[in-house]
N, C-alpha and C positions, 0 to 999 in steps of 0.2 A: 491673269492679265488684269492689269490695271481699267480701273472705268476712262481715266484717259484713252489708252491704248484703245478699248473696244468704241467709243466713242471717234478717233481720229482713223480706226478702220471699218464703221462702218459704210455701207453702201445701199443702193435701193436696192432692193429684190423681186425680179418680175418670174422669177419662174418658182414654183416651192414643189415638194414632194407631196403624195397624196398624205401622208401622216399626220395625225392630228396633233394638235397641242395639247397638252393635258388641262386639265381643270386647275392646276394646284398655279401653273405657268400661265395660264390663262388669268387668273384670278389679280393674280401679281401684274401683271399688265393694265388691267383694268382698274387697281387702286393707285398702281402710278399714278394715272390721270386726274384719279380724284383728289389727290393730294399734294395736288399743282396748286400755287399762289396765284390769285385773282387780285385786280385792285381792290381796294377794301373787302375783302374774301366775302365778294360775290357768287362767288363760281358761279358762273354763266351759262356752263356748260351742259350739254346734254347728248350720249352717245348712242349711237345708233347700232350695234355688233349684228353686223348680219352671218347668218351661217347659212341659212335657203339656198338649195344651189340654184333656182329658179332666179332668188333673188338678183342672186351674185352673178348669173347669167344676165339681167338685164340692166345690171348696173354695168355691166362691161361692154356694153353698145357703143362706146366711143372708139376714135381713132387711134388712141395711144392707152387703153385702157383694158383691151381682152384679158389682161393677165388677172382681175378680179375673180373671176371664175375660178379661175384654181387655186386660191388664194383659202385659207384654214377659215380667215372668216377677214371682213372688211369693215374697216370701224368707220359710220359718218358720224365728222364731229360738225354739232350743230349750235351755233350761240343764242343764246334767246335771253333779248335783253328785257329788262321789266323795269330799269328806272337810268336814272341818267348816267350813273355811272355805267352802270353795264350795255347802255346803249355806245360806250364812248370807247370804253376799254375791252366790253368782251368778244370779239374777235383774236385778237392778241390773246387774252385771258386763256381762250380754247385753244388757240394756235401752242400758247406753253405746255397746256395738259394734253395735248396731243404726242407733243415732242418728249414728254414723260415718257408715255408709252412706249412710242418709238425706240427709246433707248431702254426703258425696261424689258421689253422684247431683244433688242440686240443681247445684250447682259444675259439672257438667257436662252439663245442660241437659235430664236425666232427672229427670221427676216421680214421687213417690212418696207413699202414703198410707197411714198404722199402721191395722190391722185389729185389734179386740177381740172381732167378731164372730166366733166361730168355737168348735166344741164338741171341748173337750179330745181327749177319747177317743175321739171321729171322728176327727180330723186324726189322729191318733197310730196309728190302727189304718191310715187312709188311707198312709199316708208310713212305716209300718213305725217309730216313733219307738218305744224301749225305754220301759215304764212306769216307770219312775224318773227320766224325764226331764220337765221343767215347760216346756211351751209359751207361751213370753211374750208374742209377738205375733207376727202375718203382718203382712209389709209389702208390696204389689202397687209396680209400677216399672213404667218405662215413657216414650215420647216422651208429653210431654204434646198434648193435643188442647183444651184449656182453660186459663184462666188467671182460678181462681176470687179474687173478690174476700176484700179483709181481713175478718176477723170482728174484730168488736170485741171488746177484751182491756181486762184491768179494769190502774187505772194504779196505777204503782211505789207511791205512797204507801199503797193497798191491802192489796199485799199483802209488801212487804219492811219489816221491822222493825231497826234498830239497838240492837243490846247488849241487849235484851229485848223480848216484847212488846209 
């Protein structure tokens, strides 16, 4: 299958099997990320893999979020800027090496799901994260144990505009 194809079929994943990732899949997920483009390759970036299942138990304390728990392991992705550019651009910066991931996991048959649920200053106190650093998202991972259907997405003529609105 093409990376288009896995790309335009993937989906989020809230439920996964207890089965681990292996190390070799695991590893490859993690250098995705690193080898994500930053504005002036800053990499701003900083990731959190949690695997504690204590941990991943209380990072699932939200309303829309229990499925971190069983989740292989939960990446927070955290920007921490040090100068002006990276104060400007690394949010985006992270949010791209995040999406690395995400599809280097799909590509290799591990499901994943971006997590919004989650309280700054909790995680950051949980995880020991520096306060000057901005929490973009948690992403939980994992074999998947589901394979949720398409949601409907509104079509190109919506929302892509040429030379102007």
């Amino acid at each position: 299958m093409s990376c288009i194809e896995k790309i335009l079929e993937r989906r989020s994943v809230r439920k996964y099997k207890k089965d681990p990732v292996s190390k070799e899949v695991f590893n490859k997920i993690l250098e995705a990320g690193r080898r994500a483009p930053s504005a002036a390759n800053r990499q701003p970036w900083h990731f959190i893999v949690v695997t504690d299942e204590e941990v991943k138990r209380k990072l699932a304390s939200g309303r829309f979020n229990s499925f971190i728990k069983d989740s292989a392991f939960t990446i927070v992705g955290v920007s921490m800027p040090y100068d002006s550019v990276s104060e400007r651009w690394g949010v985006i910066d992270t949010t791209m090496a995040m999406q690395n991931m995400v599809l280097a996991a799909e590509v290799q048959g591990v499901g994943s799901c971006w997590i919004g649920d989650f309280r700054e200053d909790e995680v950051k106190n949980l995880l020991g994260i520096p306060e000057k650093g901005k929490i973009v998202a948690l992403i939980s991972m994992g074999i998947p144990d589901e394979k949720p259907s398409e949601k409907r997405k509104k079509n190109l003529g919506e929302i892509v505009h040429f030379n102007h609105w």
